[in-house]
GUNUDREN-733758 format. One record per atom (N, C-alpha, C, O): residue in three letters; z, y negated, x. Coordinates in steps of 0.001 Angstrom, whole numbers, plus 500000, padded with zeros to 6 digits. Atoms other than C-alpha are relative to their C-alpha. Layout:
% residues N
AlaZYX...
//
This chain:
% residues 133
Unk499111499635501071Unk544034794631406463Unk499485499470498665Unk500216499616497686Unk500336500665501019Unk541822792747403945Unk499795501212498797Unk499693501107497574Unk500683498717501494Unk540921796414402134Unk500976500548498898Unk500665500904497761Unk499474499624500861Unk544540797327401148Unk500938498942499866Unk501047497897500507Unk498759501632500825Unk547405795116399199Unk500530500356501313Unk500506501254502154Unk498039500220498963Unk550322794253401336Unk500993500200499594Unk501349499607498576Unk498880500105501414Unk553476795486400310Unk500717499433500801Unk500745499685502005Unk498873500890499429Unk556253792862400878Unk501528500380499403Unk501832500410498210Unk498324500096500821Unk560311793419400570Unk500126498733500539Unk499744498268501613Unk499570500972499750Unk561710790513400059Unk502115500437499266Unk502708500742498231Unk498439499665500469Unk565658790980400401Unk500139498102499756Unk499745497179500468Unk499630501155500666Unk566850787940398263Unk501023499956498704Unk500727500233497542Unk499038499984500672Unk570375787405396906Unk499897499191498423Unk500370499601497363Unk499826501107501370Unk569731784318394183Unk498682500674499304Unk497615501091499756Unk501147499233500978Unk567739785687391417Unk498362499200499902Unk497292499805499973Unk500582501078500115Unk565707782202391013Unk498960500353501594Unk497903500982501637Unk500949499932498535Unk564320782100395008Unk499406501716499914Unk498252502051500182Unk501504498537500092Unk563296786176394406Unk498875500051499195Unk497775500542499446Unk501261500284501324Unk561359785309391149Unk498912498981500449Unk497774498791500019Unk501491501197499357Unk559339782620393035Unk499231500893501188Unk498025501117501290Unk500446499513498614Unk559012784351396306Unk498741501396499195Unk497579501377499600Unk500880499308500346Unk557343787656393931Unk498922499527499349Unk497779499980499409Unk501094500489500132Unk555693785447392306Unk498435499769500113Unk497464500141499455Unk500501500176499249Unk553932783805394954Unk499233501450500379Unk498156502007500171Unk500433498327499099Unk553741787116396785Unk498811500674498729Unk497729501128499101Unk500550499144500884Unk552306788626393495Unk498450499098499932Unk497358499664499976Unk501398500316500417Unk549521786081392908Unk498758499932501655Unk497542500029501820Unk500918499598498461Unk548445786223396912Unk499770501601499816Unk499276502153500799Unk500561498484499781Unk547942790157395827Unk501362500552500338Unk501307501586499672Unk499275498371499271Unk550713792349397228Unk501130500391499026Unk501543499837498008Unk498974499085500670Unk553220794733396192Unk501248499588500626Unk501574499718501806Unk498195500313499817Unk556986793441395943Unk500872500487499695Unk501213500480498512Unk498462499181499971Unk559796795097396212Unk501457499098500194Unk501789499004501376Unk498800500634500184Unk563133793061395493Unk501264500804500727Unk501437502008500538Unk498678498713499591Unk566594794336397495Unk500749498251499466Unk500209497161499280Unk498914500852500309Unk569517792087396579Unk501336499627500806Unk502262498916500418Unk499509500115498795Unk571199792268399821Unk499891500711500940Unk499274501737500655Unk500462499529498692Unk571021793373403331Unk500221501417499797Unk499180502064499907Unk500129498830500211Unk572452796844402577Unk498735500950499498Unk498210501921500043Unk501047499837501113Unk569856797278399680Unk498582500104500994Unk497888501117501083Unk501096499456499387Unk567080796567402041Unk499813500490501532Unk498706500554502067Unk499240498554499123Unk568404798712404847Unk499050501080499141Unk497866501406499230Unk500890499088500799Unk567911801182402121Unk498520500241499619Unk498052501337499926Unk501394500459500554Unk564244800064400549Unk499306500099501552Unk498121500426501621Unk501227499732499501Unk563084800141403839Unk500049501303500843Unk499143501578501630Unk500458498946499469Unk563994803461404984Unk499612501122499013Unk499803502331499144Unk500639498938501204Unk562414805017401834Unk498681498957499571Unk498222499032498432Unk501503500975500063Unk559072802105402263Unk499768500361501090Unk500351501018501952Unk500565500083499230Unk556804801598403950Unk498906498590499919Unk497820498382499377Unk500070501294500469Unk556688797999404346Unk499300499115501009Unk499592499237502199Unk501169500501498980Unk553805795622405935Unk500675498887500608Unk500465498515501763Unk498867501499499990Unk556500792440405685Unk501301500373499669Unk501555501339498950Unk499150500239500576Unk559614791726405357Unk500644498547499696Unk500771498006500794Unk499508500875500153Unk561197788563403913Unk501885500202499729Unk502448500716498763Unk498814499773499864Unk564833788418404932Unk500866499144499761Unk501413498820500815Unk499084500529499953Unk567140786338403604Unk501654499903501077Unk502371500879501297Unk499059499938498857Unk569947785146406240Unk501077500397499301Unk501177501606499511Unk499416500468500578Unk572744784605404017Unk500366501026498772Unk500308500572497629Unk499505499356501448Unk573906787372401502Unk500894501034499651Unk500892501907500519Unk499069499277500177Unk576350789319400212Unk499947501470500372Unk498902502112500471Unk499695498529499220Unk578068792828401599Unk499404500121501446Unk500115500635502310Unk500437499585498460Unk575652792881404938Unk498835498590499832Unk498244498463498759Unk500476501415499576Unk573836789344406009Unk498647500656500493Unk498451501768500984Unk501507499906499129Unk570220789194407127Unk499810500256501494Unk498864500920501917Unk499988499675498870Unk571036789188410592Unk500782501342500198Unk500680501763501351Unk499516498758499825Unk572967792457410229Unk498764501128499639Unk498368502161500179Unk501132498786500838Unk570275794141408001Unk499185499943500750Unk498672501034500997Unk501392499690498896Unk567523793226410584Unk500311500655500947Unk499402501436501228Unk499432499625498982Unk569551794365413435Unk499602501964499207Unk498798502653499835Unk499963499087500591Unk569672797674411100Unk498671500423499965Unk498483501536500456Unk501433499899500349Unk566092797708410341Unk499267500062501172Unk498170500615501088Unk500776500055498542Unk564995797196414250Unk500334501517500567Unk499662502194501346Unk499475498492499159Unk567048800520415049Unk499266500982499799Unk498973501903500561Unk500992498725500508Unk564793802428412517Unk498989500139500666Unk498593499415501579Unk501824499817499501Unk561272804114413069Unk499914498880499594Unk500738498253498929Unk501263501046500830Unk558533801507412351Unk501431498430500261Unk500811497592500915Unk499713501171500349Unk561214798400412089Unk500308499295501210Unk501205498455501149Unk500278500846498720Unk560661797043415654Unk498933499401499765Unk498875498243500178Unk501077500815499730Unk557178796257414871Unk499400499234498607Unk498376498553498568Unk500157500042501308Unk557381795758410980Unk500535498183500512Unk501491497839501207Unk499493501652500001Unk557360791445410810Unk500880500040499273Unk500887500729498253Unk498793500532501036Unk560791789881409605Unk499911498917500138Unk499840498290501195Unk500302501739499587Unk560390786525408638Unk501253499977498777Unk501378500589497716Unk498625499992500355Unk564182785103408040Unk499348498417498664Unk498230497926498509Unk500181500717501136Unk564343782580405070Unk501308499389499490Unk502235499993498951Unk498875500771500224Unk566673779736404636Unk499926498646498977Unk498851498232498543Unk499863500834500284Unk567772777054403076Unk500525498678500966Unk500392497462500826Unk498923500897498913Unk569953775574406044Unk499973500347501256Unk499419501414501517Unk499812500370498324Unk570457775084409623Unk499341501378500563Unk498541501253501490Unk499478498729498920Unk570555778837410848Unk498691500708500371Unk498426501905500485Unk501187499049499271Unk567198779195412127Unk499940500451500956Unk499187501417501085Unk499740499399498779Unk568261779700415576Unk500827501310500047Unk500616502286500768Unk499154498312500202Unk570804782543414614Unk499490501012499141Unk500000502131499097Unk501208499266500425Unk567924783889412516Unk499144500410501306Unk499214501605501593Unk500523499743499159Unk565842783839415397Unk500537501265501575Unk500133502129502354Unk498753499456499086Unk568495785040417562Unk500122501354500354Unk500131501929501443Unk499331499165500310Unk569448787892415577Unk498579500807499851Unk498616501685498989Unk501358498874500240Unk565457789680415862Unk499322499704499169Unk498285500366499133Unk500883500230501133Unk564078787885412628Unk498885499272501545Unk499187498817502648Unk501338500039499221Unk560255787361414200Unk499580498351499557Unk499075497872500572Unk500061501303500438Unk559784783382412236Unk501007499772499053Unk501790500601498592Unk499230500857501531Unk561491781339409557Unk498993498803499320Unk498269497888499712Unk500596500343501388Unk560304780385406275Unk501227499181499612Unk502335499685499792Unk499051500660500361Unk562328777211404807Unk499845500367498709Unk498871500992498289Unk500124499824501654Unk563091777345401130Unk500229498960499280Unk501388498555499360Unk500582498765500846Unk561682776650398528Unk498799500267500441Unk498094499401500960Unk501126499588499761Unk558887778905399007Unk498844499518499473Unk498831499547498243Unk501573500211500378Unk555039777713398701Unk499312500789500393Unk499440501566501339Unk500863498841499862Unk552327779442398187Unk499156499948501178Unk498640500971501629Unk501301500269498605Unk550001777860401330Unk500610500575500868Unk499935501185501698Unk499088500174498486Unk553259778278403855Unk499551501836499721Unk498823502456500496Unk500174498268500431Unk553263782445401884Unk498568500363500639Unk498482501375501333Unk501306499414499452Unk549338782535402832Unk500252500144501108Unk500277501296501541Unk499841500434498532Unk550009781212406223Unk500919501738500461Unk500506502704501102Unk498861499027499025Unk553023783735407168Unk499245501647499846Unk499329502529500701Unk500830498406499994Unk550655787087405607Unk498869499996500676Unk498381501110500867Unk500955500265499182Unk548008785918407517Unk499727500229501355Unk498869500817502013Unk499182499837498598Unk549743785536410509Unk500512501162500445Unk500068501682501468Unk499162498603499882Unk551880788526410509Unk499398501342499435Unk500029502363499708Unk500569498826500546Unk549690791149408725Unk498276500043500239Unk497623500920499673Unk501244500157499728Unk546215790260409906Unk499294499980498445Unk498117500265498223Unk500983500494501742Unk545325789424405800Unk498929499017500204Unk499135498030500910Unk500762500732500323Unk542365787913405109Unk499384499549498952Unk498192499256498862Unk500246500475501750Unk542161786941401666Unk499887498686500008Unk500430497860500741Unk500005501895500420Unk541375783613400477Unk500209499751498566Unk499387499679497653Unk500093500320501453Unk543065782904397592Unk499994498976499545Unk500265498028500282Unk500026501533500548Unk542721780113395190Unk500887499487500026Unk501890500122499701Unk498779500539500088Unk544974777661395517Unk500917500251498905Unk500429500882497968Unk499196499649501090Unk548138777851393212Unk500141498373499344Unk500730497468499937Unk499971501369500297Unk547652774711390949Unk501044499261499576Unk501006498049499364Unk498801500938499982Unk551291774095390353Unk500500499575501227Unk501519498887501161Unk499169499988498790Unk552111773944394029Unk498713499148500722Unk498645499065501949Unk501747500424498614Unk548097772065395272Unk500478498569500199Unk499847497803500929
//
């Protein structure tokens, strides 16, 4: 997968944790797509075509574990990675609920290499991020 970007949704309710997470995401290379809750990327991903997903557990109108549940039913979102993303306890009911790992928050850029690496067969080596080395 090293030849084309990666595009990542990252469903993320707090404005602050999406602006880091594209960030990140943006300076490792890929294409981000923002949803603002589980509905939202329900939607975004049955009109994407998405290499990742970063799923917030935790958010308003439809929860991460609903929206993945949603997203597993579609084409493609059985084998599309969901990596759940917390702040608190609920990695087991992340896990539970079909998210594929968990990402604690706040997001870094090494843990971000690590999980596209892992989950998308990327092979990029990017430079470290020197606010986060």
């Amino acid at each position: 997968m090293s030849g084309k970007r990666i595009r990542v949704l990252v469903a993320e309710d707090d404005e602050v944790n999406a602006k880091a997470a594209r960030t990140i995401l943006e300076k490792l290379g890929c294409l981000v797509d923002i949803a603002t809750d589980g509905s939202e990327a329900v939607n975004h991903f049955r009109t994407g075509d998405y290499d990742l997903i970063l799923m917030d557990w935790q958010m308003p109108l439809m929860n991460g574990v609903e929206a993945t549940a949603r997203i597993r039913a579609m084409p493609g979102g059985a084998t599309t990675p969901i990596i759940g993303t917390t702040s608190g306890d609920a990695h087991a009911e992340c896990l539970k609920g079909g998210m594929d790992e968990i990402v604690p928050k706040p997001f870094l850029f090494d843990k971000m290499h690590y999980v596209l690496s892992r989950w998308t067969g990327w092979t990029g080596n990017p430079k470290p991020d020197p606010c986060q080395a």
